[in-house]
N, C-alpha and C positions, 0 to 999 in steps of 0.2 A: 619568486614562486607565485604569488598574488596575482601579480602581471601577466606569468606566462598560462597559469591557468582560468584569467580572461579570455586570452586572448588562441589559446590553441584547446579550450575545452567548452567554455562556456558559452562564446559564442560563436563557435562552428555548431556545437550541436545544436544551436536554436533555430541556426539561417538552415539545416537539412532537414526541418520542416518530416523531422523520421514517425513514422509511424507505426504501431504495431499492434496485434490484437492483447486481448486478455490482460489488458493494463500493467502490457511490460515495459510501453511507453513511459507510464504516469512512474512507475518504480525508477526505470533510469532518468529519468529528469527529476524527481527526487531527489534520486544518489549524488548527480550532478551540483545541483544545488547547494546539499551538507557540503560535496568537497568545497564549491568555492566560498561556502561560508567559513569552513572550516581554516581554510588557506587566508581569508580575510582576519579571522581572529588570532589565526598565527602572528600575523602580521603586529595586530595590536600587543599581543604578550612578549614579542621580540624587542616591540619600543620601549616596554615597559622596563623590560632587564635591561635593554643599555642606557634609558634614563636615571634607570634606579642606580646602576652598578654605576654610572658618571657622577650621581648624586655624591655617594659615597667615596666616590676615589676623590672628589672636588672637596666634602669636607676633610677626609682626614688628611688630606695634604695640606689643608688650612691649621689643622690642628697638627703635623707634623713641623710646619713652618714656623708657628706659635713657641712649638718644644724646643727646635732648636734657637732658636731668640733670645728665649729666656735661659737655656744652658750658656750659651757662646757668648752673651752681648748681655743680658740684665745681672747676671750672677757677677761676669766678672767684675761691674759697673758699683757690685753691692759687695764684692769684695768675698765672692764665694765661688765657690768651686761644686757643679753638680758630676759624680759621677757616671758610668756607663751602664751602672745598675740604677741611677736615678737618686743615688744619695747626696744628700746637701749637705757640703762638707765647709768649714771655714780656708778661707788661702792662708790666712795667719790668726793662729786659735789665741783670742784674747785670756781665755781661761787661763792661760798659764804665768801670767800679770801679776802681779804683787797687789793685792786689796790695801794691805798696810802701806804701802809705800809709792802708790798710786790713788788716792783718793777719788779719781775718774774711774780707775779703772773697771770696779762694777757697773755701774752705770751703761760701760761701754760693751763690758760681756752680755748685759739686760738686753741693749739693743744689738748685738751681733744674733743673743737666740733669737730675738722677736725675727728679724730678719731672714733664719733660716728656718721657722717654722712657717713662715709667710709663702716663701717660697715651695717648700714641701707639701701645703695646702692648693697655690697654684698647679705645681707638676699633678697633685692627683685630679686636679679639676679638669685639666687638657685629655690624661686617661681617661678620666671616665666618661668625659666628651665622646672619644675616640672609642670606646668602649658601645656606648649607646648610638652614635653612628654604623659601627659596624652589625650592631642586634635592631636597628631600626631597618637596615636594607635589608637585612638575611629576612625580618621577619614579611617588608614589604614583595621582596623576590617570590616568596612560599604563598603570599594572598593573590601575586599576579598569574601562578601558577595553577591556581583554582582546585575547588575539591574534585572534580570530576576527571577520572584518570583515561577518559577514553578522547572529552574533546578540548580544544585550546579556548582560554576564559576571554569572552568578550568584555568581560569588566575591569581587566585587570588596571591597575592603578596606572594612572600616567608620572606619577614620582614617587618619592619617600613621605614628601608635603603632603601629595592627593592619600595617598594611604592612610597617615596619621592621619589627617583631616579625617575621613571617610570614618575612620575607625575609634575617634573621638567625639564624632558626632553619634555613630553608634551607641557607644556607651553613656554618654548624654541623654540621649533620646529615654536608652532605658529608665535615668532615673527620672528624668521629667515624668516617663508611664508610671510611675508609681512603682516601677520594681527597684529590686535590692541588688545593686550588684557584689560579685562574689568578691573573697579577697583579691586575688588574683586579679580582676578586671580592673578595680579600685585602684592596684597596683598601677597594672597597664594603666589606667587613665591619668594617674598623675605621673608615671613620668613620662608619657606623650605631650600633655599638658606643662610641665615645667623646662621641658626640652625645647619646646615649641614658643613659649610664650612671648617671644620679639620676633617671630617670625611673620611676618606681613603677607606672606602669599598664605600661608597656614591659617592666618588668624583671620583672612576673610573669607577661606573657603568655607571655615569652621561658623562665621555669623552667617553666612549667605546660607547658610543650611538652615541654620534655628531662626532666624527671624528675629523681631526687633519685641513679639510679645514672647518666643520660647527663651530667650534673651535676657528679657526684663523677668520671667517664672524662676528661670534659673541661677540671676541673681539672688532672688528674694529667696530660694530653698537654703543656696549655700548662708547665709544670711542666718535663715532660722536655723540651721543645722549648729554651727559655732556657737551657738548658746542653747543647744540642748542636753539641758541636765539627765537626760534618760540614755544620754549615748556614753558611750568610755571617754577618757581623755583623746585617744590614740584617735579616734573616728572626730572629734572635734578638730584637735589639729589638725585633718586630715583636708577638714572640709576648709578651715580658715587657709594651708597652702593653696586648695585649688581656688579657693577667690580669690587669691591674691595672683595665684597662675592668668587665670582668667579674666582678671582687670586691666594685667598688661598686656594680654594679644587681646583687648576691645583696641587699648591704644596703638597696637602695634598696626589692627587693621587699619586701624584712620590715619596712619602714614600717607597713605595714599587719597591725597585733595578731593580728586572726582569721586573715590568710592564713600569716604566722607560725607559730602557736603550729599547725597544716596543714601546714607543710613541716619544721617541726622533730620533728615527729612519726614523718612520712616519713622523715626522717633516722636516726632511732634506731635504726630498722633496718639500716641502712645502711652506719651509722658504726662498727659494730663490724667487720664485715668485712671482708675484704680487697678491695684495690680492685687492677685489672690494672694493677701498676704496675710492671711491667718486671724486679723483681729487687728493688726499693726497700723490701720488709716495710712496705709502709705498707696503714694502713686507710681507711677512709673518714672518719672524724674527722678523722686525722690529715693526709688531703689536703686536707677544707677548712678546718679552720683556716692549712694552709699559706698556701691561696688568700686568705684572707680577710687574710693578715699583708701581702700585698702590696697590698693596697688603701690607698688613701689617708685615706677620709674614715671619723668616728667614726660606728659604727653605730648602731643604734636599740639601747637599752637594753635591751628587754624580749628583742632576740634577742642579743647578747651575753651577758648574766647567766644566759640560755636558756638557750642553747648549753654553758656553761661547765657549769651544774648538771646537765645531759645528761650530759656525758663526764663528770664526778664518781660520779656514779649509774653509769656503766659500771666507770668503771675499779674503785670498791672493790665489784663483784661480780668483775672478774678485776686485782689486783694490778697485775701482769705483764703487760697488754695494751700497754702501749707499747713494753715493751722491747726490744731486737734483738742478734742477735747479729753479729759479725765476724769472719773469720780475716785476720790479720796475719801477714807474715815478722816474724824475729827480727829485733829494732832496729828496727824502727818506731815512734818517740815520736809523733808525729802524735797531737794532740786527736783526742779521738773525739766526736760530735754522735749525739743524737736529738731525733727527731722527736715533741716533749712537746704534743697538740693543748690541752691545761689550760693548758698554762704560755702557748703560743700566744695563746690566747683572753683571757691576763691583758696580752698586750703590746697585744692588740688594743680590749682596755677601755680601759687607759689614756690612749688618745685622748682622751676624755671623763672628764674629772676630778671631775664630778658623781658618774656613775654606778661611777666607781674608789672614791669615796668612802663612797657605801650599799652597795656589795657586801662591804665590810669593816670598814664602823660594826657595834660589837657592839651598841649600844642604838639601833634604828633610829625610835625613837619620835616623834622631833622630824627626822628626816629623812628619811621613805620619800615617792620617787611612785612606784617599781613594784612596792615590797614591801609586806605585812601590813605595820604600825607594831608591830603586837600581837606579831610573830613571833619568834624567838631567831637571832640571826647567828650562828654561828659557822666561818664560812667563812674568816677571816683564822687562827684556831685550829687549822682542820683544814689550810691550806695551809704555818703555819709547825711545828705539833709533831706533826700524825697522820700525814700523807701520804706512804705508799711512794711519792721519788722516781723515775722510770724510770731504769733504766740501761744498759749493754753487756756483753754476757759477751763477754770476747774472747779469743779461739784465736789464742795467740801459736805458730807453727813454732818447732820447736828450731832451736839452730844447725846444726844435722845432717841438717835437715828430717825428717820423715813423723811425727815427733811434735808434740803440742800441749801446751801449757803455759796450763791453762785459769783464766782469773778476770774477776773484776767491774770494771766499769770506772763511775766516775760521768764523765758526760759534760759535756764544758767551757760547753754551755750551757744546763745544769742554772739554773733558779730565776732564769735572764733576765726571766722575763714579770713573774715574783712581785716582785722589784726596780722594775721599773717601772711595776708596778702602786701601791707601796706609796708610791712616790716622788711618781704623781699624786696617791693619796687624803689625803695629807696634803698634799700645798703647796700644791693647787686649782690646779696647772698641768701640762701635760704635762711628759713625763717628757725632761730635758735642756735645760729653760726654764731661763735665767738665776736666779738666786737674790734674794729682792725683799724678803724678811722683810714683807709684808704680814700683814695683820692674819687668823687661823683663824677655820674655824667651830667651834661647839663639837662637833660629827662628824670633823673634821680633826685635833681635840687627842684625841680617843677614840682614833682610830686608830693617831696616831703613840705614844701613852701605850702601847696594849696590843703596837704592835710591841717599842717597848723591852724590855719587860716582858718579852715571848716570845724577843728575843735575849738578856736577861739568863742567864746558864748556873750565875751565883756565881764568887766568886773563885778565881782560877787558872786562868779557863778563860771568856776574853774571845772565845774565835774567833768573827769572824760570816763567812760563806761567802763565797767571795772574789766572788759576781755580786750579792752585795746590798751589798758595802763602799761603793763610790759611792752607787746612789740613795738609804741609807739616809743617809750623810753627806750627799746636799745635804737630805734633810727634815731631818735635824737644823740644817743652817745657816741651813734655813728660819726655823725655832722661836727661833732664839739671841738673841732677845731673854726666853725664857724657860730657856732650859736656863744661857742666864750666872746668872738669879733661883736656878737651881734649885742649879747650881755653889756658891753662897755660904751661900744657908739663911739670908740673915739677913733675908729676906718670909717671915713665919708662913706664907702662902696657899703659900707654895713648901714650905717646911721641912718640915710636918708635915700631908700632905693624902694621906689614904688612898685617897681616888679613883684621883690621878693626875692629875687634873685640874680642871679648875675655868673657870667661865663667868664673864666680867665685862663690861657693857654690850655682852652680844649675843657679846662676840668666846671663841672658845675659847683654853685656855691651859693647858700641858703642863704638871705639878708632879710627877713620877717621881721615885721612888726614888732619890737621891741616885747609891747605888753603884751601882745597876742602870742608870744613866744613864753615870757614868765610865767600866763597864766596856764597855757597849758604843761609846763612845766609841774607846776604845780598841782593842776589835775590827776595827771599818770602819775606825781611824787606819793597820792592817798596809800598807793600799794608800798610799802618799804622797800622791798627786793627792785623797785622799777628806778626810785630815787639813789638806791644804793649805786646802782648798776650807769646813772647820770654822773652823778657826784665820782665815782671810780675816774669816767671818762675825762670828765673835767680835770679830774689831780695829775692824770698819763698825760695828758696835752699841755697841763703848765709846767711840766716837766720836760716835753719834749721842746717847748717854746723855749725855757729857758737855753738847754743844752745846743738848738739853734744856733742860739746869740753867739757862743762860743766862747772866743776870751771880752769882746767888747763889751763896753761894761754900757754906755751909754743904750745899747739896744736890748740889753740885760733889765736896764731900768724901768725901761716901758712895758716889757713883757713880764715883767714882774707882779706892775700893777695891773695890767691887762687882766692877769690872771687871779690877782686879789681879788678884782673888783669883780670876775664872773663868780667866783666860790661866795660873797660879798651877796650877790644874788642867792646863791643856795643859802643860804644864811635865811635871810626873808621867808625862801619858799619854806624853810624846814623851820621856823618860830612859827607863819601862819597854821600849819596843819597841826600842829602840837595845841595850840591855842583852839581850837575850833575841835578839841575833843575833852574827855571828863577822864579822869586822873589812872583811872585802869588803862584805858585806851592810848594816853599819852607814853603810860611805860611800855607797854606793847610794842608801840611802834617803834620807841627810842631805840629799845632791845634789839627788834628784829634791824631796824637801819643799822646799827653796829653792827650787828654780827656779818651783814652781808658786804658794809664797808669794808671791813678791817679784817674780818674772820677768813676775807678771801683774798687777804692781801697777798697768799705768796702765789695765788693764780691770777693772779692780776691782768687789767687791759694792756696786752703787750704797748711796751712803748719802741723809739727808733734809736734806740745806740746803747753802749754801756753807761755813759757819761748821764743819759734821763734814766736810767735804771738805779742808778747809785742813789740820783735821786728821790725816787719811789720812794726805795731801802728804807732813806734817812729821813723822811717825809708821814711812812705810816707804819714802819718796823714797829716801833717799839708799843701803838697803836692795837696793831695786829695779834701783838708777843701779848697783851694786854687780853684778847678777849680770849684767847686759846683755853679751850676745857671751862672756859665760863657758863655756866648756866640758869645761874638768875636770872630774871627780867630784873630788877633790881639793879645789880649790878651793872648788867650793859647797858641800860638805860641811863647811870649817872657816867660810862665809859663815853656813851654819847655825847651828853651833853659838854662833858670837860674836851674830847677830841673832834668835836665833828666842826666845829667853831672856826674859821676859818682863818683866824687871826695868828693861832699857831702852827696851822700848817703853810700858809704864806711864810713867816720868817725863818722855818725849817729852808723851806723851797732856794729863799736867797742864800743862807749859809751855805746849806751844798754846794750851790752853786759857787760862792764865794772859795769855799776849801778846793774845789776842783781848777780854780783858776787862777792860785796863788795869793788870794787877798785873805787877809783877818777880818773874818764875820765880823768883827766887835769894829774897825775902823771906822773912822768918819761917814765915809764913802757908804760902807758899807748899812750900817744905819740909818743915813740918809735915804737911801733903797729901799730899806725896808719900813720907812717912815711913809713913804710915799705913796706903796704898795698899800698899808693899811688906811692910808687916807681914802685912797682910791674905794678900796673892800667897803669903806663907809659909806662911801658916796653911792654905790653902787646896791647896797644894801638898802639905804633910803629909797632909793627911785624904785626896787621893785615893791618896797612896801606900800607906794604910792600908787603901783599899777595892781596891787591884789586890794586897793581899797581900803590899808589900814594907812591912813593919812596920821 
């Protein structure tokens, strides 16, 4: 229609040059005009329904596809049965099982409901999918349709994406003006916004509208909004989903590399300056990494490692750009916090254990996909020994007031991110994943090799900073099937390897500095929960060692004291730290190191078979059975002392082992074993007290 009234109206009447009086001319070429504008914006509203209506037939057939998947193929896989009303039914109902005469049998009914409620959560997620697809088009059809009932809308949207977009910038817009939107819009904007929030063509239509300062405003509102005490709960929540909406379509827009490395550009400018943020000293860096800490999902890499090299590049041209200050009344012990947008950005990598792992591999050769292979890392160097951490000057009032009493403060969540960062790129798990001692890459043994290295300080002077003591101890409990090798020195590949490290069939494998190993051991040991969490790893691995061995006894023997001799080490580090405190302190510690040994013995660090599991059992059962409902410090503190000792968890270790392989514990043989074993524990006990300096 478009075409033909080109071509048989518009311009025939232009080329007959018609003329007429009393400007009946100027009215028909007018008229003219409207129609073929008219026919032009038909055009546009006709693209618009068959993009939108394709939009929508293309989702719910995804989400059709999804439903049937999980009826026909996941249920039956999980042993269920969905009906044609959508009920999740069992194929064979455990409930009807004997409790008394099957002692699995609950356990198994626990896990068949968990299963079918899993499921019944899935099917309504795919509805309501299907649901908000079908009321996203209906609603985008009716905006391409326009208010104006006489002519066709030149604006209409070109999808569902352009609509939402269009329509979430709207509503954006209004509250960046200072207006209030109504229930209703509030509604509409979140769940446009939680509908949307992985959608990459969505998520950049939506920045490329606000820009990189209405961007940085609109973080920093939602921001203030989640901690305003004058609002209801209901509007707090409301505002914490949509920054959390909103922080994952920033990530979803920077999927895309070129529009990326465009907004991060635009940021640079940005992000040094101060952003309108009520009194808060924050910049704009510093508000969107806030934004981006609340988000859920692991960003694209190349804007992460982006991002992070950005604010590095700012901060060592001003030192002192994060720092801030505070006045305090006299007697204010109150942690004091800032706002570290580096440190942010490292809690925010560690999502992604991959890209935590190349951002601080020093030899990126055999591991880059966003980096030169050819280039030099030293970003784990300049984050553990160059970098002015930020901190607080703070104005303490005298007791008298109108004076100040002025100093520096480091702030209590100083090197959070860096902790968590170090924690992913070495275990290849997020940061707070269970402890698994799977097998490294040889980029995960680099990493943790040069962290050692960098907390090593030399003897007398073990401190490692009380926010890296945990994650550094779970990577090392990670390793501890290498740091027990390294504890003893009696594997050449451990004892004498300048690297640090060392590759064998594929897998990486940590071989540090003996002392630079114990002593940082001994540093992260300050926290109790960090040493507990070592000491666990160490007891699963000489258990998994022995069960190895299998029936031979001769390879039983070596790994026996292999394994004395590293607890032989714990020994050392757990007298020095007891020693080097005053007698409150000492029970404290003892207390909390028991309870998190023993107390968590029956969730213990998985081990590899039934055969090292028996021995756990018979190794800290009765340990464990020991601190249960304990609550002294007192008491778990002499639990400690009589269990933590290595000397009887070593000859527990060979019995087991001995009853599982047909020999009597008490034999010659067997004795001899465990003679050896504690010789070992001694020797190994001596040497590290000689590398913490108690000669």
């Amino acid at each position: 229609m478009d075409e033909s009234t080109s071509s048989r109206l518009t311009k025939p009447f232009a080329k007959a040059g018609w003329y007429a009086p009393f400007g009946t001319q100027e009215i028909a070429q007018a008229q003219v005009k409207y129609v073929h504008r008219e026919t032009g914006d038909a055009v546009v509203v006709a693209k618009a329904y068959r993009t939108i209506i394709r939009d929508c037939h293309s989702e719910l057939s995804k989400l059709k596809k999804q439903l049937h998947t999980l009826a026909d193929e996941d249920a039956r896989e999980a042993g269920l049965f969905v009906t044609s009303k959508g009920k999740v039914i069992p194929r064979r109902d455990l409930a009807d099982r004997d409790v008394q005469q099957d002692p699995e049998s609950e356990k198994a009914q626990q896990e068949q409901q968990r299963k079918i409620k899993d499921f019944e959560g899935r099917i309504k997620k795919i509805l309501r999918n299907a649901e908000y697809a079908d009321s996203a088009a209906a609603t985008a059809l009716r905006r391409a349709a326009g208010n104006n009932d006489h002519d066709f809308n030149a604006k209409a949207p070109k999808s569902v994406n352009h609509d939402e977009a269009l329509r979430a910038s709207k509503l954006l817009d209004k509250m960046e003006d200072g207006g209030t939107l109504t229930k209703k819009e509030s509604a509409e904007l979140d769940r446009i916004m939680e509908h949307n929030q992985r959608d990459g063509d969505f998520s950049r239509k939506l920045l490329r509208h606000l820009g990189p300062k209405r961007t940085l405003d609109l973080a920093d509102d939602l921001d203030t909004s989640r901690y305003n005490s004058d609002a209801s709960a209901q509007d707090r929540k409301q505002a914490r989903d949509l920054e959390r909406y909103f922080a994952n379509s920033v990530g979803a827009a920077n999927e895309d590399k070129e529009f990326s490395e465009k907004w991060r550009e635009q940021m640079q400018e940005h992000g040094v300056r101060d952003v309108d943020a009520k009194g808060k000293q924050t910049n704009g860096y510093q508000t969107l990494s806030t934004l981006l800490s609340r988000g859920t999902d692991a960003y694209p890499p190349h804007m992460t490692t982006g991002l992070t090299d950005d604010m590095i590049k700012a901060e060592k041209k001003d030192p002192e750009l994060w720092d801030r200050s505070e006045i305090r009344r006299y007697g204010d012990v109150r942690g004091a916090k800032v706002v570290d947008p580096v440190d942010n950005m490292l809690t925010v990598m560690s999502r992604d254990p991959t890209t935590a792992t190349e951002y601080l591999d020093p030899d990126p050769s055999d591991n880059a996909t966003y980096r030169d292979p050819d280039s030099k890392n030293d970003n784990l160097a300049y984050l553990m020994k160059e970098r002015e951490w930020p901190s607080i000057d703070l104005k303490e009032e005298s007791i008298k007031g109108g004076r100040f009493n002025e100093r520096e403060s480091e702030p209590t969540n100083s090197r959070v991110g860096l902790g968590h960062l170090i924690e992913s790129a070495t275990t290849g798990d997020k940061p707070g994943s269970p402890i698994d001692r799977e097998p490294h890459t040889p980029a995960q043994a680099r990493v943790m090799t040069d962290t050692i290295n960098m907390l090593d300080k030399g003897v007398q002077d073990e401190d490692v900073h009380e926010n890296l003591r945990k994650p550094v101890a779970a990577s090392l409990a990670d390793f501890a099937g290498d740091t027990s090798k390294s504890l003893n020195g009696s594997d050449s590949r451990y004892g004498d390897n300048d690297a640090g490290y060392f590759v064998e069939n594929e897998e990486g494998k940590i071989a540090p500095d003996r002392g630079s190993l114990i002593r940082v051991m001994r540093g992260v040991s300050e926290d109790p929960e960090s040493y507990a969490v070592m000491h666990q790893a160490q007891i699963a691995q000489n258990a998994d060692d022995m069960a190895a061995a299998g029936n031979d006894q001769a390879a039983a023997r070596v790994v026996a004291a292999e394994g004395a001799g590293a607890l032989g080490a714990y020994d050392a580090i757990r007298e020095d730290i007891i020693t080097d405190k005053n007698d409150d302190a000492q029970t404290d510690w003892k207390a909390k190191t028991a309870y998190h040994v023993f107390g968590g013995a029956a969730n213990f660090i998985p081990v590899g078979g039934d055969i090292a599991q028996r021995m756990i059992d018979t190794a800290v059962w009765d340990m464990g059975e020991s601190v249960k409902g304990e609550t002294s410090k007192a008491a778990l503190a002499k639990i400690a002392e009589e269990d933590l000792a290595s000397e009887e968890q070593s000859r527990k270790v060979v019995d087991s082992w001995a009853g599982q392989n047909g020999r009597d514990p008490n034999s010659t043989e067997m004795r001899e074993m465990k003679m050896l074993a504690l010789q070992q524990r001694g020797r190994r006990r001596e040497a590290a007290e000689r590398q913490l300096g108690n000669e």
